[in-house]
C-alpha positions in Angstrom: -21.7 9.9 -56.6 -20.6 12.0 -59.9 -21.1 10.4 -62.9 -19.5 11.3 -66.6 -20.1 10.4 -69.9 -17.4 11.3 -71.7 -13.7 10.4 -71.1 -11.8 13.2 -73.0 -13.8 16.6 -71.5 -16.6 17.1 -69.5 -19.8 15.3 -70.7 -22.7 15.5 -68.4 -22.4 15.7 -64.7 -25.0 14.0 -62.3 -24.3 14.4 -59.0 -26.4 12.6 -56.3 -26.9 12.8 -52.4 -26.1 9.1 -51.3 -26.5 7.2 -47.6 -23.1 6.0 -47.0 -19.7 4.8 -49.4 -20.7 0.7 -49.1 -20.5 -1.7 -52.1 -24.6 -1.8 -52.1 -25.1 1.9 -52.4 -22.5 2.8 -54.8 -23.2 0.0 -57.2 -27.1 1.3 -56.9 -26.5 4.6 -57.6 -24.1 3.8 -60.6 -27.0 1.8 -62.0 -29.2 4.8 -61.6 -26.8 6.7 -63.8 -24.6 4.9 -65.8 -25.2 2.3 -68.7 -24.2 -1.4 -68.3 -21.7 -2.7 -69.7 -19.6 0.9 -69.5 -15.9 1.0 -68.2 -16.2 2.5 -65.1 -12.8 4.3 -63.5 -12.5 4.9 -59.7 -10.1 5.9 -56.9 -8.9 2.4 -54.8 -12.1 2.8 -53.0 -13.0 -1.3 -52.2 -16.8 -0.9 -52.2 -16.3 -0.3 -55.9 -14.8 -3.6 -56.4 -18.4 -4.5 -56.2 -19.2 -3.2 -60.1 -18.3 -6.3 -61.8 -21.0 -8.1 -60.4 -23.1 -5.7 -61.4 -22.4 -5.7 -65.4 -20.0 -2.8 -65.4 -16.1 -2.8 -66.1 -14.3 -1.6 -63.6 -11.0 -0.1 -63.5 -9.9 0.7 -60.0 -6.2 3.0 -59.5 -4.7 2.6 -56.3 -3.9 6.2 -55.4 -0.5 7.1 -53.1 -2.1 10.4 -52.0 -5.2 11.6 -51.6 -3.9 14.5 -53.6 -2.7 12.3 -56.6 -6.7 11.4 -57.1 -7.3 15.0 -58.7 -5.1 13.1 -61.3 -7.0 10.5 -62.4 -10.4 12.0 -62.6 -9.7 15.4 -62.5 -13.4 16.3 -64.0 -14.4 14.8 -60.5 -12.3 17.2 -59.0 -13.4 20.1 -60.8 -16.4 20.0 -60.7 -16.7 19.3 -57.3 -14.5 22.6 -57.1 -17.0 24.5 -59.1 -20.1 23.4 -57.1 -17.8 24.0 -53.7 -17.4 27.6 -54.7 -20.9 28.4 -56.2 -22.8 27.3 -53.5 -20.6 29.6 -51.3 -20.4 32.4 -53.9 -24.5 32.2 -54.5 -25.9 30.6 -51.2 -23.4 31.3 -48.8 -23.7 27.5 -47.8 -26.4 25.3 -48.2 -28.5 23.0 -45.8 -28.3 18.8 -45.9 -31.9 18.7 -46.1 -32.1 20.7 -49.5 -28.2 19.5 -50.5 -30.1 17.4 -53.3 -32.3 20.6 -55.0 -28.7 22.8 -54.8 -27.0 19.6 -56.9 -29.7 19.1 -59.2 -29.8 22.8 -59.8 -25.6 23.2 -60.5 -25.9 20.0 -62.5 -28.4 21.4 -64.8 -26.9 24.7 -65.2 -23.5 22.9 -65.9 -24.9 20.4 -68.4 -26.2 23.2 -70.5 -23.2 25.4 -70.5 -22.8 25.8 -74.0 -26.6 27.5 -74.7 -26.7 29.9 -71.6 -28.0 32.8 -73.4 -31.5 31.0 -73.2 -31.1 29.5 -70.0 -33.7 31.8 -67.6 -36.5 31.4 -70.1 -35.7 27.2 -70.7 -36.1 27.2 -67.1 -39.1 29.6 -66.7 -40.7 27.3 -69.6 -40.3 23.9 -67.4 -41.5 25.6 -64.5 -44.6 26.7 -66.0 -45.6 23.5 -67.9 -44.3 20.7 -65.8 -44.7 22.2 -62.5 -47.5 22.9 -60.5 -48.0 25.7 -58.1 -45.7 26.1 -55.2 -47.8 27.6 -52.3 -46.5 29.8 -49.4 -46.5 26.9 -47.0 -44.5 24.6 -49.5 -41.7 26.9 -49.4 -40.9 27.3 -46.0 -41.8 23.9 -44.8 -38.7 22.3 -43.6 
């Protein structure tokens, strides 16, 4: 589930680990992330048709290929790209069970893009006060 807010450039990326692609899932996680009432642009996806109901607007676009998507949201597609290649670049992969802590961690470091010359210490800061201590056992529970 990616979610944008603004439709000329990137806004703010949230990207979320979901179960499955169904009508129920997708409409939840778009009311996780996105405000009600806001216009709402997919692929042809059906399970989208779904957002309506829910107090969104929905604009679905039939797409010919599956290529032709990177068209219509091509933030989607970038930054799916970026994350793609900095989880290989940096990790070398990444496991499903941690797939949400590697999102969370490109989303914040994208979303802040524009102040990166403070970024270690920002996160150093939120470690230290909203965080509590991470013991050995913690870290390489599985």
């Amino acid at each position: 589930m990616i979610e944008f807010v603004h439709l000329t450039g990137l806004g703010r990326a949230h990207l979320h680990v979901i179960e499955n692609a169904s009508a129920k899932t997708l409409t939840n996680a778009a009311g996780a992330t996105i405000q009600l009432g806001s216009t709402v642009k997919t692929d042809g996806w059906r399970a989208y048709r779904a957002l309506p109901n829910a107090g969104y607007l929905h604009e679905p676009h039939v797409q010919a290929t599956p290529q032709a998507a990177s068209e219509l949201l091509p933030w989607a597609h970038i930054v799916i790209a970026n994350f793609k290649r900095w989880q290989l670049d940096v990790f070398h992969g990444v496991s499903a069970a941690h797939l949400q802590s590697y999102l969370d961690e490109f989303c914040y470091r994208l979303n802040r893009r524009e102040v990166r010359l403070d970024l270690f210490r920002r996160i150093l800061n939120r470690c230290l006060l909203y965080t509590p201590p991470t013991t050995y056992s913690e870290l390489i529970a599985t």
